[in-house]
C-alpha positions as CSV (number, residue, x, y, z in Angstrom):
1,X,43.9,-47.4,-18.6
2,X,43.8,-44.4,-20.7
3,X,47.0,-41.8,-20.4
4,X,46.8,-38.6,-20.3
5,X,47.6,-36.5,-23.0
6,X,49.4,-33.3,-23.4
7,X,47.6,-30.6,-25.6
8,X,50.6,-30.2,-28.9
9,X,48.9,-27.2,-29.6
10,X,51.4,-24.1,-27.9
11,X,49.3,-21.6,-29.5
12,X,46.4,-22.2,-27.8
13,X,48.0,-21.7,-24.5
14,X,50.5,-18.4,-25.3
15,X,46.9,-17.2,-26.6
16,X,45.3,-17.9,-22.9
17,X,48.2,-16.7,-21.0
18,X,48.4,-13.4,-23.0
19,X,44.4,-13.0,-22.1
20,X,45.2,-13.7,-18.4
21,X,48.1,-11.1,-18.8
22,X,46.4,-8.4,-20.3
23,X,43.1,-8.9,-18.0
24,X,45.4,-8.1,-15.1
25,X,47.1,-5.2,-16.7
26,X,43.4,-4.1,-17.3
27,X,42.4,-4.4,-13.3
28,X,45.7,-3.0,-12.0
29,X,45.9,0.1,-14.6
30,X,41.8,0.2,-13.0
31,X,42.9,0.1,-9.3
32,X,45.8,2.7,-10.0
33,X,43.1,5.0,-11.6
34,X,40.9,5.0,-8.8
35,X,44.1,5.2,-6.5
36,X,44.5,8.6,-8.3
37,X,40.8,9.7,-8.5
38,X,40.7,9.4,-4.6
39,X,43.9,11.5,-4.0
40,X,42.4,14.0,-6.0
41,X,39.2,14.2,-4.6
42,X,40.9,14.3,-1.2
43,X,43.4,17.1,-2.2
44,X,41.0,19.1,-3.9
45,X,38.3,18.8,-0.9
46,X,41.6,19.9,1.8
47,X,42.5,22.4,-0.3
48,X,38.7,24.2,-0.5
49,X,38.5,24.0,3.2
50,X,42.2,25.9,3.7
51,X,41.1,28.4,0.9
52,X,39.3,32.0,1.5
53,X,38.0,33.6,-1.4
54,X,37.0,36.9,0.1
55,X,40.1,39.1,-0.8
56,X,39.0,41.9,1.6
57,X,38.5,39.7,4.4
58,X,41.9,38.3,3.6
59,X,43.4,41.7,3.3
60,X,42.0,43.0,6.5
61,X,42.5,40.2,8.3
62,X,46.2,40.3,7.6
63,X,46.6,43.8,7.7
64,X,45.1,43.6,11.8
65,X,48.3,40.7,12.2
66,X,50.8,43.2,10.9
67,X,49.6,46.6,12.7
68,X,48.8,44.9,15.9
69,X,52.9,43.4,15.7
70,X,54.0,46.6,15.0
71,X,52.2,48.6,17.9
72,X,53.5,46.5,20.1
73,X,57.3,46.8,18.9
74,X,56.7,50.7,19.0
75,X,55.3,50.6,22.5
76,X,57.9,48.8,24.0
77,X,60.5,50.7,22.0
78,X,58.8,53.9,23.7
79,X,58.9,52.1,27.3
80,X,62.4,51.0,26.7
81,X,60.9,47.4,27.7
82,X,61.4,44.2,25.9
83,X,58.2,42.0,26.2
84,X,58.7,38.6,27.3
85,X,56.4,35.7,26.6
86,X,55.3,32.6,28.8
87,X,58.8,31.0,29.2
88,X,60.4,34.4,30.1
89,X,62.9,34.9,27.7
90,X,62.8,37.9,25.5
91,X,60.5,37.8,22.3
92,X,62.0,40.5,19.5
93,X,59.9,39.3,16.4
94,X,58.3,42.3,14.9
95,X,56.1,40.6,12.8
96,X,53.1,38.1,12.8
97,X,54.7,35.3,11.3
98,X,57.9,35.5,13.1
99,X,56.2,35.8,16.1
100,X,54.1,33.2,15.8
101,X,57.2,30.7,16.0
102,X,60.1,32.6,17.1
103,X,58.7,33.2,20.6
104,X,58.7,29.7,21.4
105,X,61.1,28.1,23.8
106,X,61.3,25.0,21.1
107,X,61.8,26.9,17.8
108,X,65.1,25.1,16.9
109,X,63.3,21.5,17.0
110,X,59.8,22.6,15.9
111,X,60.5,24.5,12.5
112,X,57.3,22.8,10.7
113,X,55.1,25.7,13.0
114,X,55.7,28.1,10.4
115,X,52.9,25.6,8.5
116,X,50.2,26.3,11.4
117,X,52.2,30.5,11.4
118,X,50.9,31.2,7.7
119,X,48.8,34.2,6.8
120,X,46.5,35.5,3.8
121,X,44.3,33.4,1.4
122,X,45.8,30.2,2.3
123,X,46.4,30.7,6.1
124,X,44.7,27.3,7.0
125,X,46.6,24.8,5.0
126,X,49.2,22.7,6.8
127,X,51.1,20.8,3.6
128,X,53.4,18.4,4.7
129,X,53.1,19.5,8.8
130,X,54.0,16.7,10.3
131,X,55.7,14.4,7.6
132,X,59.2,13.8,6.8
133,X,61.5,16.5,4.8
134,X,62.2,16.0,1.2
135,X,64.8,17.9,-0.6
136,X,64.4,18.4,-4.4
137,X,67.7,17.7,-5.9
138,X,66.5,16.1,-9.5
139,X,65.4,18.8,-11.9
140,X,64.5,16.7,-14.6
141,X,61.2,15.4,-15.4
142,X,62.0,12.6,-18.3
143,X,59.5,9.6,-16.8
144,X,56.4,10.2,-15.7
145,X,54.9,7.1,-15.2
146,X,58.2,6.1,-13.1
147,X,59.9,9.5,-11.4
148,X,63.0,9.0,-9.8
149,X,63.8,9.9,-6.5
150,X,65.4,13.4,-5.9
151,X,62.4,14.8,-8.3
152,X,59.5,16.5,-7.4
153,X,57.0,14.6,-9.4
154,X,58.6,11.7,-6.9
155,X,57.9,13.8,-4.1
156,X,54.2,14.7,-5.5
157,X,53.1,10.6,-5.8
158,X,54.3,9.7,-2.3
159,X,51.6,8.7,0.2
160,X,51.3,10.8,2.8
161,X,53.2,13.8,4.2
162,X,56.1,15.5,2.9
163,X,57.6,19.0,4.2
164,X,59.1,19.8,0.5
165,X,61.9,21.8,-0.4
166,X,63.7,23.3,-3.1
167,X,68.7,23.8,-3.7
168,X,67.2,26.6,-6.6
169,X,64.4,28.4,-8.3
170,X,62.4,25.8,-11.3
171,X,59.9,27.6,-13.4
172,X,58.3,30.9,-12.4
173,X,58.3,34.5,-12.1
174,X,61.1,35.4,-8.8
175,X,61.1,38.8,-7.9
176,X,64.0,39.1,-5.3
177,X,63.7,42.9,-3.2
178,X,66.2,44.5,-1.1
179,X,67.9,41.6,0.3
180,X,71.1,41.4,1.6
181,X,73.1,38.3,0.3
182,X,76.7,37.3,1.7
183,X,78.9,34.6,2.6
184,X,77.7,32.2,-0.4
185,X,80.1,29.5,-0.9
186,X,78.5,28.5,-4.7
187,X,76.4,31.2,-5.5
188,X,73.7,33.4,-4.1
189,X,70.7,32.8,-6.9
190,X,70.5,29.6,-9.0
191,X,67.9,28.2,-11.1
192,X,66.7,25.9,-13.8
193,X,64.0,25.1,-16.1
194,X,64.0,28.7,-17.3
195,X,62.7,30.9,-14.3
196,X,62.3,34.6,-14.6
197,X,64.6,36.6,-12.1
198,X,64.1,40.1,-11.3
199,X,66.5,41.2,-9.1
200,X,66.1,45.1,-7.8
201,X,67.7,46.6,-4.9
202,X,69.6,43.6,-3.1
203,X,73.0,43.7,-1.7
204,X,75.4,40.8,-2.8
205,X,78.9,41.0,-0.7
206,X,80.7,38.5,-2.3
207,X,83.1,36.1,0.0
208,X,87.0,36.3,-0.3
209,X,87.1,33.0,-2.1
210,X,88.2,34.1,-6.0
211,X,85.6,31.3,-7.4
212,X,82.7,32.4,-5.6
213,X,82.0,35.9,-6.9
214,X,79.7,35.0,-9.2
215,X,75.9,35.5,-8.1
216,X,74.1,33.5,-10.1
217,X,74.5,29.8,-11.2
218,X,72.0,28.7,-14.3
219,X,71.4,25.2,-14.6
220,X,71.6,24.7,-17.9
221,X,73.9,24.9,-21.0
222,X,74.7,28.3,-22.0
223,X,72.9,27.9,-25.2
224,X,69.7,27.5,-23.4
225,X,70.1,29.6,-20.2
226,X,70.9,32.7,-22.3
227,X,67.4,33.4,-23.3
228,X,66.2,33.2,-19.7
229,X,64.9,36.2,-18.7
230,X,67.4,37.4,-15.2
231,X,67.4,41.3,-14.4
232,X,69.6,42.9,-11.8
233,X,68.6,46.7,-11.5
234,X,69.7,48.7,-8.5
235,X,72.0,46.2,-6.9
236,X,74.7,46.7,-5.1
237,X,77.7,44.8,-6.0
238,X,80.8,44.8,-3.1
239,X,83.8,42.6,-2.8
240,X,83.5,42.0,-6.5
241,X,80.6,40.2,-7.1
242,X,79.2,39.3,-10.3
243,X,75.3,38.9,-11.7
244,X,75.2,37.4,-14.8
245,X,72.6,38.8,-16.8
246,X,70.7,37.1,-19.5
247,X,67.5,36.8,-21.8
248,X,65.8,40.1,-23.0
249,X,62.7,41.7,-21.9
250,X,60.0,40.3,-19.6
251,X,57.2,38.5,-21.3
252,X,54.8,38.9,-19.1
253,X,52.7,41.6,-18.5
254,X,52.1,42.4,-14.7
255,X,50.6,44.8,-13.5
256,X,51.7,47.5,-11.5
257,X,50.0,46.2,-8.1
258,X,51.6,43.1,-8.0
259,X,55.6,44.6,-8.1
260,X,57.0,45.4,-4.7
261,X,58.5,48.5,-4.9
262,X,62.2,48.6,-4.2
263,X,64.2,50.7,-2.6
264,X,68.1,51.3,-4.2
265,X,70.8,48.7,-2.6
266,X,72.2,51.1,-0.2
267,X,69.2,51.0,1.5
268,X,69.9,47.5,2.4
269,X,71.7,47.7,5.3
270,X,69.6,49.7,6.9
271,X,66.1,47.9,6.1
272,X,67.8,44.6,6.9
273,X,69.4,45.6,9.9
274,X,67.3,43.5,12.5
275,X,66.7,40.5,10.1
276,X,69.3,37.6,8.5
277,X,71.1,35.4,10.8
278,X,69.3,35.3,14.3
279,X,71.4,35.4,17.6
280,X,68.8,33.0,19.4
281,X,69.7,30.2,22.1
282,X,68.6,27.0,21.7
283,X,65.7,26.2,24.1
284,X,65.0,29.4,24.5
285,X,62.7,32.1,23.3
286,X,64.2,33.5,20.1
């Protein structure tokens, strides 16, 4: 009886195994391109559905919202009536995004409305409406191929639904007009990754604390963040708060239509006099 005998020739095998290896590399680097081919096709066909291309339609459509809010604030400022929705409490939201959500008896447990409350050439997408909240924490974008959680390329890859938010401002052209900013305990405008900041016309009270008057918070070395391009012009600075300017002149042209213009930062308080902070109950109309 004839025994078996084990092949003495190692090479042959490594050589088999390595073609067994690399076929399955081949199939799986396949399957993750189709993976990605669907989500694309599925993103791009949501996002042509949401989308209208008419910018007059948009425009008018929008500017209906707005005047039809604002007529309605004026007459019951002339009647000395406050309107009051379904639930009976008292609905002050002057405008059409505000009061699409604020007028709701669960606004405090149902913030993802403000998806199904948008307006203008992108009204009818709902991003993550629905999933869970993801805050970007990770500015960095080192590995593609394996993001780390806290990044937004993490965030991007998951399946499914993500309400997505950002601690700063990443990248980008910010223009920041007539806000009123105060009681910061870090800083009131922070950024990385080289943003452009134009701020005109805010009003930054700084609080008590002597190591929070400083505005702005780059997040960067100083060697890098001083080129980025952040503008303060006709702020108002109280309580001794600083804005640390940097960079030189904007680089990109834009054109006059797309600036809103500001008003100086004394104006503030007076154009901001019903907004910030809102005095609303929960469970009931805000």
């Amino acid at each position: 009886m004839e025994r078996l005998r084990c092949s003495r020739r190692p090479g042959s095998l490594l050589l088999l195994a390595a073609a067994f290896l690399a076929a399955a590399a081949v199939s799986s680097a396949n399957e993750l391109d189709d993976h990605w081919q669907k989500r694309k096709e599925e993103a791009e066909a949501s996002a042509k559905k949401a989308y209208k291309p008419d910018p007059f339609n948009v425009t008018n459509s929008f500017n209906v919202d707005v005047h039809r809010s604002e007529s309605e604030a004026l007459r019951r400022g002339l009647s000395g009536k406050k309107k009051r929705n379904k639930g009976g409490g008292p609905c002050v939201a002057t405008n059409p995004i505000d009061r699409c959500w604020r007028c709701r008896a669960d606004w405090a447990t149902d913030r993802m409305r403000l998806a199904r409350c948008a307006k203008g050439f992108g009204h009818g997408t709902t991003g993550g409406l629905g999933g869970k909240i993801y805050v970007v924490t990770d500015p960095t974008d080192a590995d593609a191929a394996n993001p780390r959680p806290g990044t937004l390329r993490w965030g991007a890859v998951q399946d499914g639904k993500l309400w997505i938010t950002f601690a700063r401002c990443r990248w980008g052209f910010f223009h920041v007009v007539n806000n009123d900013y105060t009681h910061w305990l870090m800083y009131a405008i922070g950024g990385g990754d080289n943003p452009t900041i134009i701020s005109q016309g805010n009003r930054y009270i700084a609080p008590p604390s002597a190591s929070a008057k400083m505005i702005t918070k780059h997040y960067a070395e100083e060697g890098v963040w001083k080129n980025w391009v952040w503008h303060s012009e006709n702020d108002l600075l109280m309580n001794d708060a600083i804005f640390q300017v940097s960079g030189g002149a904007v680089q990109k042209k834009i054109k006059k239509g797309d600036w809103i213009k500001p008003k100086p930062g004394s104006y503030v308080k007076r154009l901001t006099r019903n907004a910030g902070a809102l005095s609303c109950r929960l469970g009931k109309p805000c």
